[in-house]
N, C-alpha and C positions, 0 to 999 in steps of 0.2 A: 241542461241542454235541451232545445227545443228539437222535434224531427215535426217533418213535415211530409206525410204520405202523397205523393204527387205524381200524376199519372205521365210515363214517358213523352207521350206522343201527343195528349189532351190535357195539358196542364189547367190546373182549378186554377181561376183569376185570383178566386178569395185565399186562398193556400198562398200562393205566389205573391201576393202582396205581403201578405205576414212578416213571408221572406223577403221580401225589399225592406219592410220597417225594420227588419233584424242588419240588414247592413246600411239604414240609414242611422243607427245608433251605436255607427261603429264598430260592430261585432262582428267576431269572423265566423265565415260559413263553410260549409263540406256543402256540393253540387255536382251537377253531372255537364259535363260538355260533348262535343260529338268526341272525344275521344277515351277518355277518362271520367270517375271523379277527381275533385281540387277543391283546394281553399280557394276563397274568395273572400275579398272584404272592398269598402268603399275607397277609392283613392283618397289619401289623407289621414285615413283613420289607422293613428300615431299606437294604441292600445293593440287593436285587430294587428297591425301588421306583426310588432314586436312582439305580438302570442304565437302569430305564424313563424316567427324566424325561433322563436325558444321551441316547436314543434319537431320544426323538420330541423334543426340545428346548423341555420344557413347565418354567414358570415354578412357583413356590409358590401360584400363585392360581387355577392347574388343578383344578378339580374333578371326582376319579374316582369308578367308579360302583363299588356293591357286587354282586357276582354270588352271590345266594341261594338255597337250595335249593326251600325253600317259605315260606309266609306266617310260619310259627313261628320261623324264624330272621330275619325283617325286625323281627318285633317286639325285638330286643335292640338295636338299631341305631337305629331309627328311630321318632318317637312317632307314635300311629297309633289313631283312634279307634274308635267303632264304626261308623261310615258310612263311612268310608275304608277299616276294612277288607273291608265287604262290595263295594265297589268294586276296591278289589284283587283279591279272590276273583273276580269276575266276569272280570278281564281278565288272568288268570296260570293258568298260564305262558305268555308271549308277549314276542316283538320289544317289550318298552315300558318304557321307564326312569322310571320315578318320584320327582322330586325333593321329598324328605318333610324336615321336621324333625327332626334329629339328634340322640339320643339321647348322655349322655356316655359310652359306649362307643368311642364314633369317635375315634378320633386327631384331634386338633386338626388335624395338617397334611393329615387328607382333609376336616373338612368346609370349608364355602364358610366364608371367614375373616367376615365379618359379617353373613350369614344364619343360619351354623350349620345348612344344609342339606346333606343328601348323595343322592345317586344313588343309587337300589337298584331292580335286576332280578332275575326270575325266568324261566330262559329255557327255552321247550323243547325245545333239540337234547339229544340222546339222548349224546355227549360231552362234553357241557358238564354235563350232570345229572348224569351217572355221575362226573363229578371231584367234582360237589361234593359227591357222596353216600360219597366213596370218603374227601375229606376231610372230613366232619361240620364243615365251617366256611364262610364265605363268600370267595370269591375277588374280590380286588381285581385291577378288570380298566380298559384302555382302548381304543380302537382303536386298529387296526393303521395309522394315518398317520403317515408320515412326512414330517419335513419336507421344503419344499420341491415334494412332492407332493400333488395334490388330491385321487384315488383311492384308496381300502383296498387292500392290495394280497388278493389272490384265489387266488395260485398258490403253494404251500407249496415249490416248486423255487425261485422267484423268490424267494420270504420265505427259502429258505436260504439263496441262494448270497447277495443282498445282507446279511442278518443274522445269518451265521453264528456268525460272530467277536464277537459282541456280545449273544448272549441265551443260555441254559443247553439251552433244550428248546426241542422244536420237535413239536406234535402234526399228521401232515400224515394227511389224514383226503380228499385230491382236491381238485380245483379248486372255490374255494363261491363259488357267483351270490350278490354282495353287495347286500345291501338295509339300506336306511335304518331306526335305531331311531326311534319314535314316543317323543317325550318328554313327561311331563304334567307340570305344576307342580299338588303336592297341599299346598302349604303352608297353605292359605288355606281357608276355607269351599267357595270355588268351584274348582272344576279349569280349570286351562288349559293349550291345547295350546301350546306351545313348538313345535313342528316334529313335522311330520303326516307319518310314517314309512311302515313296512310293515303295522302295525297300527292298527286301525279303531277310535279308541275315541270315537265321535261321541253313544254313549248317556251317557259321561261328563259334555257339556255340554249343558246344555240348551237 
């Protein structure tokens, strides 16, 4: 497993590419987002994913989220109109997962199998942007639970020494205070919150 010392707030270019060529060769990664660390690997990559579902012990009915850079790459993914997208705009980049209608881009085994819904975020840690600006793609990502345990895990010593032998990369970027994603359900005319996270999106509903 590779780790890659990388400064929260100042991420090294040279680092941070490493870490792109590690999830251009299909490999899964441990990284930090504004909320959490999580896996992450490239959309497609058939190896990374199936390492992450023998990880966390997730079925085919798991629904993973998209990690996007900005609004322009959610539109290839997800259908999205014009009043959803100025609601998007309003609350990105931010801790909030957006479950939208799935555009056919998406691999059948990410979206929700008879919704055809998928997850998409735009996050603003300054590690998590720069990967996916380093890969001009979106990163399929989930969190870092594992089974059997109810907590994210938070400490990238702890995330090595148990997951060493099991994940490719490893971005340890220091201890991160875990906080809750806020999830909206944007299928529908009206938005609903699903679980009221670290972000406030209460102008959402009326």
């Amino acid at each position: 497993m590779q780790v890659f010392y990388i400064h929260p707030d100042n991420p090294q270019p040279r680092l941070i590419e490493q870490a792109a060529d590690l999830l251009r060769n299909d490999q899964l990664l441990i990284y930090p987002t504004d909320t959490s660390y999580a896996f992450g690997c490239r959309l497609g990559a058939k190896d990374a994913l199936e390492k992450l579902k023998h990880v966390r012990e997730l079925d085919d009915k798991h629904q993973f989220t998209l990690l996007c850079r900005d609004l322009s790459e959610i539109a290839n993914y997800a259908t999205v109109d014009n009043v959803q997208f100025k609601q998007l705009k309003a609350h990105t980049p931010a801790p909030i997962t957006f479950i939208l209608n799935a555009t056919k881009d998406v691999p059948k085994k990410l979206a929700h199998p008879k919704k055809k819904t998928i997850g998409i975020r735009v996050p603003s840690n300054p590690i998590a942007q720069a990967l996916l600006a380093a890969m001009d793609e979106p990163i399929l990502t989930s969190s870092l639970i594992l089974p059997h345990r109810d907590e994210i895990l938070d400490d990238p010593f702890e995330i090595e020494e148990l997951l060493g032998n099991q994940i490719d990369g490893l971005i340890n970027a220091g201890i991160k205070t875990t906080k809750l994603t806020t999830i909206v359900d944007m299928t529908t005319n009206q938005p609903e919150i699903i679980r009221q996270g670290a972000a406030d999106v209460s102008s959402l509903v009326p």
